[in-house]
C-alpha positions in Angstrom: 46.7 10.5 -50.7 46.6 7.1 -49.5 47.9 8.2 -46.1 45.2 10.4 -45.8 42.5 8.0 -46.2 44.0 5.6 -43.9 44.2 8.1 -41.2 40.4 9.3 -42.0 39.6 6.2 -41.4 41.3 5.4 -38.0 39.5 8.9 -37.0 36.3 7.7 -38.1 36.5 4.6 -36.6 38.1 6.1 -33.2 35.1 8.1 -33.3 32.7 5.7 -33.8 34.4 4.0 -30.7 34.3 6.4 -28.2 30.4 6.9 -29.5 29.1 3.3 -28.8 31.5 3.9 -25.4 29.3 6.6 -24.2 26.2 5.1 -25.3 27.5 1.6 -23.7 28.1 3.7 -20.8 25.5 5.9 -21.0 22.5 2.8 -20.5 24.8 1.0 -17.8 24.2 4.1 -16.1 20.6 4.3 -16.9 20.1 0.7 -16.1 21.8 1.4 -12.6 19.4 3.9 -12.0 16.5 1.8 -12.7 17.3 -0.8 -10.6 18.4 1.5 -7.5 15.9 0.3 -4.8 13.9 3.3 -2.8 15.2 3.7 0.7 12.6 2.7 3.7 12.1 2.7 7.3 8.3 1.2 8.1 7.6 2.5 11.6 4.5 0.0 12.2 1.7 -1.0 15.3 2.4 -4.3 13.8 -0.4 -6.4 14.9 -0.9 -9.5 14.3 -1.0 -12.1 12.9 -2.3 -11.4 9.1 -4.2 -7.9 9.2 -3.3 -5.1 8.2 -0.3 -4.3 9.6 1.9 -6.9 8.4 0.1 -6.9 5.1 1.5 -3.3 4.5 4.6 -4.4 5.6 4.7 -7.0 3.3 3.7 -5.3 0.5 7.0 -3.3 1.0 9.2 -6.0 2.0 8.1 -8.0 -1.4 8.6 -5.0 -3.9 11.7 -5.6 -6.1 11.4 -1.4 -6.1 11.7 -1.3 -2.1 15.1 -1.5 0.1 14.1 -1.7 4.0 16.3 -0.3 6.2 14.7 -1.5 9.1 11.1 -2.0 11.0 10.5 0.0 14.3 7.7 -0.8 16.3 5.1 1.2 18.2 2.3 0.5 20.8 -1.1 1.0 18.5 -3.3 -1.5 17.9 -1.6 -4.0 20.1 0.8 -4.0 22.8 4.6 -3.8 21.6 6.0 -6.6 22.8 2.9 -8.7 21.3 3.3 -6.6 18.1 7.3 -6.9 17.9 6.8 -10.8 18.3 4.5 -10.7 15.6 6.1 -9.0 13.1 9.7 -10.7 14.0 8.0 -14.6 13.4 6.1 -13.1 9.9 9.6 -12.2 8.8 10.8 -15.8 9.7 8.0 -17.1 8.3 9.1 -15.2 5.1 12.4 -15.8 5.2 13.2 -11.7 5.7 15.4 -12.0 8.7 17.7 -9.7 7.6 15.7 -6.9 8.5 16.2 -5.6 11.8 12.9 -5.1 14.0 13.7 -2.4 16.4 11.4 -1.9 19.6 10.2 1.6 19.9 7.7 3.8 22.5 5.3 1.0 24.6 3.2 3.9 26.0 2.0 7.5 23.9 3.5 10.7 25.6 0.7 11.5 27.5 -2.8 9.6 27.2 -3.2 6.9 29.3 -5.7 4.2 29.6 -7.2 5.3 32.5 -8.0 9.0 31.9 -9.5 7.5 27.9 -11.8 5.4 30.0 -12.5 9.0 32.2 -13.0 10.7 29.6 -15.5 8.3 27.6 -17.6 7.8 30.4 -17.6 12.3 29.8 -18.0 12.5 25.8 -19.4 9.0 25.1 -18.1 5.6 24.3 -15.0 5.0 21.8 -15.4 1.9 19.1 -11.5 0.9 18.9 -8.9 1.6 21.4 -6.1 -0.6 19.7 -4.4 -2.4 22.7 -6.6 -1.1 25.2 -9.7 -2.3 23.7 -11.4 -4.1 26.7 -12.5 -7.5 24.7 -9.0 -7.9 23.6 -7.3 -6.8 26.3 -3.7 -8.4 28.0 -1.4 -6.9 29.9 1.8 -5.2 28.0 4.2 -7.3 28.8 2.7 -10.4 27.6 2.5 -11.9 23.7 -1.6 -12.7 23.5 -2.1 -15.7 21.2 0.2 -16.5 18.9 -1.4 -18.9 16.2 1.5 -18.5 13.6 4.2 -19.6 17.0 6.7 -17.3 18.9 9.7 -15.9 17.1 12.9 -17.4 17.6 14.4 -14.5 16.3 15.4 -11.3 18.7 15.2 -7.9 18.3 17.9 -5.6 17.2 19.5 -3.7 19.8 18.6 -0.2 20.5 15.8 1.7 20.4 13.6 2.9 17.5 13.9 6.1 17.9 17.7 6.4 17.9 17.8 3.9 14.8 15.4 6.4 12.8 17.8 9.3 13.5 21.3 7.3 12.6 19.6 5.9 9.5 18.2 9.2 7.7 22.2 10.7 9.2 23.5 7.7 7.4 21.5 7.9 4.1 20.9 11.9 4.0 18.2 12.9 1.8 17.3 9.3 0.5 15.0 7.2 3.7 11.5 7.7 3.4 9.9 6.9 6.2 6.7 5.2 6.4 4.0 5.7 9.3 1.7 2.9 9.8 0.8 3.3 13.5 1.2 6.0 16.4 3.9 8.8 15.5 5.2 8.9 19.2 8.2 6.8 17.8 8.9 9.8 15.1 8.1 12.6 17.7 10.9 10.7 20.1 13.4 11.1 17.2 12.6 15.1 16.9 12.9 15.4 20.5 16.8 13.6 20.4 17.2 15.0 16.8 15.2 18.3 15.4 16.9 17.7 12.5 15.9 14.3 11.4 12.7 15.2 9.4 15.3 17.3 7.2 17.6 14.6 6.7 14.9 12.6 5.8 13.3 12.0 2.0 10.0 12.0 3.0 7.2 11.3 5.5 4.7 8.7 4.4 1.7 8.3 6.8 -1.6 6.2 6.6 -4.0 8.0 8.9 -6.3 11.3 10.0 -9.7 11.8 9.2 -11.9 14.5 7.2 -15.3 13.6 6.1 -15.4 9.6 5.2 -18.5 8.9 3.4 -19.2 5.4 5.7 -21.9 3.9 7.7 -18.8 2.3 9.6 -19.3 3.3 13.8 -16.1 4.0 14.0 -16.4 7.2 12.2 -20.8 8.3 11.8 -20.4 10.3 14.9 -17.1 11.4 15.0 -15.5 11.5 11.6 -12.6 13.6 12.4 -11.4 10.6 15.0 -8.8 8.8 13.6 -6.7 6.0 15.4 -3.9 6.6 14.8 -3.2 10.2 15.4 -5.8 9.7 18.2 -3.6 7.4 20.3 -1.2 9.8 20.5 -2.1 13.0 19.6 0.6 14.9 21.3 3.4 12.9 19.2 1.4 13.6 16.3 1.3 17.5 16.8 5.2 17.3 17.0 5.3 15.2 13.8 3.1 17.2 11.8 4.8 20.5 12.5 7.8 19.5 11.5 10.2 20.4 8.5 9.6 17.4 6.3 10.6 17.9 2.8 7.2 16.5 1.8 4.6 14.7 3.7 1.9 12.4 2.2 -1.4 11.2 3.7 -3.6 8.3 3.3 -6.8 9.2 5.3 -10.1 7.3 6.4 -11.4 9.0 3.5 -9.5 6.9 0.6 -9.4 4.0 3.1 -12.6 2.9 3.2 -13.2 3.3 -0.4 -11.6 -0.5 -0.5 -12.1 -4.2 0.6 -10.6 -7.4 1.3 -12.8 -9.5 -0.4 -13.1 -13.4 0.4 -12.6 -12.9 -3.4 -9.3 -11.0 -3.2 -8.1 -13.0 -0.2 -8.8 -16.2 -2.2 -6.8 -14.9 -5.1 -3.5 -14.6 -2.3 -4.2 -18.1 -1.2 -4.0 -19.2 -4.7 0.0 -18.5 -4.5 2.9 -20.2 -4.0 5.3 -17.5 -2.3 6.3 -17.4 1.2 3.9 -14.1 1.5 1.0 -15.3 -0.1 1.2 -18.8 2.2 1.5 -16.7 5.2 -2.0 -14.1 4.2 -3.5 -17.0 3.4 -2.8 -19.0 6.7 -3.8 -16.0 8.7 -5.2 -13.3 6.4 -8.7 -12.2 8.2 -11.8 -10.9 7.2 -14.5 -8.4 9.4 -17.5 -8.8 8.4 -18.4 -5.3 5.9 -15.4 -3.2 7.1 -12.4 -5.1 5.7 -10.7 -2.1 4.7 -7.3 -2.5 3.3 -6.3 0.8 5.5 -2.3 0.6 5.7 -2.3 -1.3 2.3 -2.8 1.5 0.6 -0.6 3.7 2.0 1.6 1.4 0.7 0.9 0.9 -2.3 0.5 4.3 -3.2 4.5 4.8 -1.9 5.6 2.1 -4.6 3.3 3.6 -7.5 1.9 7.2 -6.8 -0.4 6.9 -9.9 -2.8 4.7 -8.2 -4.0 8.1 -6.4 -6.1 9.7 -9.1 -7.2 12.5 -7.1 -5.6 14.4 -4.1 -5.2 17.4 -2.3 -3.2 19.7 -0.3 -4.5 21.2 3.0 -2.7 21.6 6.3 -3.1 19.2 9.3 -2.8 19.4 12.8 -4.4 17.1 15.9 -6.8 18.8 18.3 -4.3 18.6 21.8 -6.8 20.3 23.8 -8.2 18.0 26.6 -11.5 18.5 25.8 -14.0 16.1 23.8 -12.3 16.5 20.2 -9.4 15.3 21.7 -6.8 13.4 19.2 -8.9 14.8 16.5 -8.0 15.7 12.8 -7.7 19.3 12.0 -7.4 20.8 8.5 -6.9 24.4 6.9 -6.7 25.6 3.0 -3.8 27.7 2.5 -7.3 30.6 2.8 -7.6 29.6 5.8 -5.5 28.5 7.8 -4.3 29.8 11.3 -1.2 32.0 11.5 1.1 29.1 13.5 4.0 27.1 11.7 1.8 24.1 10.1 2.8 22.2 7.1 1.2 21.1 3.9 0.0 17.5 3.4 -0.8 15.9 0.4 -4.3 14.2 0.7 -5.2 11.7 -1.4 -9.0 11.4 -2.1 -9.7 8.7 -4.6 -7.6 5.9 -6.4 -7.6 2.8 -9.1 -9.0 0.4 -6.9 -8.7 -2.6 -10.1 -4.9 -1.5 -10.3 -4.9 -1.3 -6.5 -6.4 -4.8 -6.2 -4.0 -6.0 -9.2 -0.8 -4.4 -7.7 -1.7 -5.8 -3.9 -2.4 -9.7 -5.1 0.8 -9.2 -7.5 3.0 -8.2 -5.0 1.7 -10.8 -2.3 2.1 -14.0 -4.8 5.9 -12.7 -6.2 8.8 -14.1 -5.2 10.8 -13.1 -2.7 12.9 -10.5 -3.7 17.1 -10.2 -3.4 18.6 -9.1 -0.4 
């Protein structure tokens, strides 16, 4: 009998080993998965300095929840040369050289500057041209001003088109990739790779316009104009067609519904952290549209619940040469036209307090780990 105890209680307590083993186990596992960063690839117009631009950027290169892969540049609201400078001497200024800044498409696949200025002198004057706007205009292969100092850093080698295709190959199923500027660096990958919008996770993209409720110029008499798809409307055609798992859109609509503040950018200066020194050096201010347009879009990546109400139609640009051109189209599944088109995911409203909160947070926190 007393055999039998003794060996019920070695099974007990065998049992009660291998049961704290697999719960042990069981939140090492969970605790990996928690701290897993999400993949990203910002494909960025990175003007500069401040703006923004490289305050999206930054918003993702801060979050301890981000890991990115890389930066590729495109020509949008500078030049990208000026823009690749830029964004190269904020990441020294950060101390993120470790991410590779890749140089992408200097020109969109088909407009040029000279038939835009033909065909506003036809359909009536344009407010913002990005790096063609005449009162800040240089030619492409020179920097502009460079208050914050050139880079002493160099680009990666390669283009950014290639590097978009190898990373999503490399990381199947797992890069989002985030669209801050001109898609004719995505539409180049499609055209070497038509499968690199399925290898990717997702498509992220801050742009297109519906029906903005704004006194802003930009967009009274021609609300469905957009920059960014505008610039290159052709690239974004190819990019919105294709076979994206998911695509998500931060429109003119949600934009302008927020602010940098003197308030808010007083708030950033008030930190210590390589980010928040850098917005508050060069962190700039428009009069009554300071809209925190790319922001946003990344913010909303790193917590979707700041989006309290969105949508899903399907987008297109309007490619015809005519006087909508570059312009935002949108269907309802009721009706839409009977070509391949894909559904976007609008978003409509948001937080702004937790967007405010989540933006000044992120921008005085320490730099994360590599």
């Amino acid at each position: 009998m007393m055999a039998n105890a003794v060996k019920l209680g070695f099974e007990v307590q065998m049992k009660t080993a291998r049961a704290v083993f697999v719960l042990v186990l069981l939140f090492a596992c969970l605790q990996s998965v928690a701290q897993e960063k999400r993949k990203i690839i910002i494909d960025q117009d990175g003007a500069g300095p401040g703006g923004t631009d490289q305050q999206s950027m930054l918003l993702l290169i801060q979050s301890p929840q981000a890991e990115v892969l890389g930066i590729t540049m495109v020509t949008g609201d500078q030049w990208l040369k000026a823009e690749t400078a830029h964004t190269i001497r904020m990441l020294e200024l950060v101390g993120r050289t470790d991410i590779p800044v890749i140089m992408g498409a200097e020109y969109p696949l088909v407009r040029s500057k000279e038939e835009t200025e033909l065909a506003a002198q036809r359909f009536g004057a344009y407010t913002w041209l990005g790096a063609w706007t005449p009162r800040f205009y240089h030619p492409p292969d020179q920097l502009g001003q460079m208050p914050e100092g050139e880079p002493n850093t160099k680009p990666a080698d390669g283009d950014a088109a290639h590097f978009l295709v190898q990373t999503v190959r490399k990381f199947p199923g797992q890069v989002t990739i985030y669209a801050g500027g001109p898609m004719t660096n995505l539409a180049l990958a499609i055209a070497i790779d038509p499968e690199f919008p399925r290898f990717a996770k997702e498509l992220v993209f801050m742009g297109a316009s519906l029906n903005p409720q704004t006194n802003n110029p930009e967009f009274v008499n021609t609300p469905r104009r957009e920059f960014n798809l505008w610039f290159d409307p052709e690239a974004a055609h190819v990019v919105l067609r294709a076979p994206w798992k998911k695509i998500v859109c931060t429109p003119v609509d949600i934009s302008v519904k927020t602010r940098m503040t003197t308030e808010l950018l007083n708030r950033i200066k008030a930190g210590t952290s390589p980010a928040a020194k850098y917005i508050g050096q060069y962190g700039r201010l428009y009069g009554e549209y300071n809209y925190l347009w790319d922001e946003l879009a990344a913010a909303a990546w790193l917590d979707p619940s700041l989006i309290t109400k969105k949508e899903n139609r399907f987008m297109d640009v309007d490619i015809d040469k005519g006087a909508n051109y570059g312009f935002t189209l949108t269907w309802t599944e009721r009706d839409r036209p009977k070509v391949e088109l894909q559904a976007v995911e609008i978003q409509q409203d948001l937080d702004t307090d937790r967007f405010y909160k989540m933006f000044v947070e992120l921008l005085n926190g320490p730099k994360p780990q590599k």
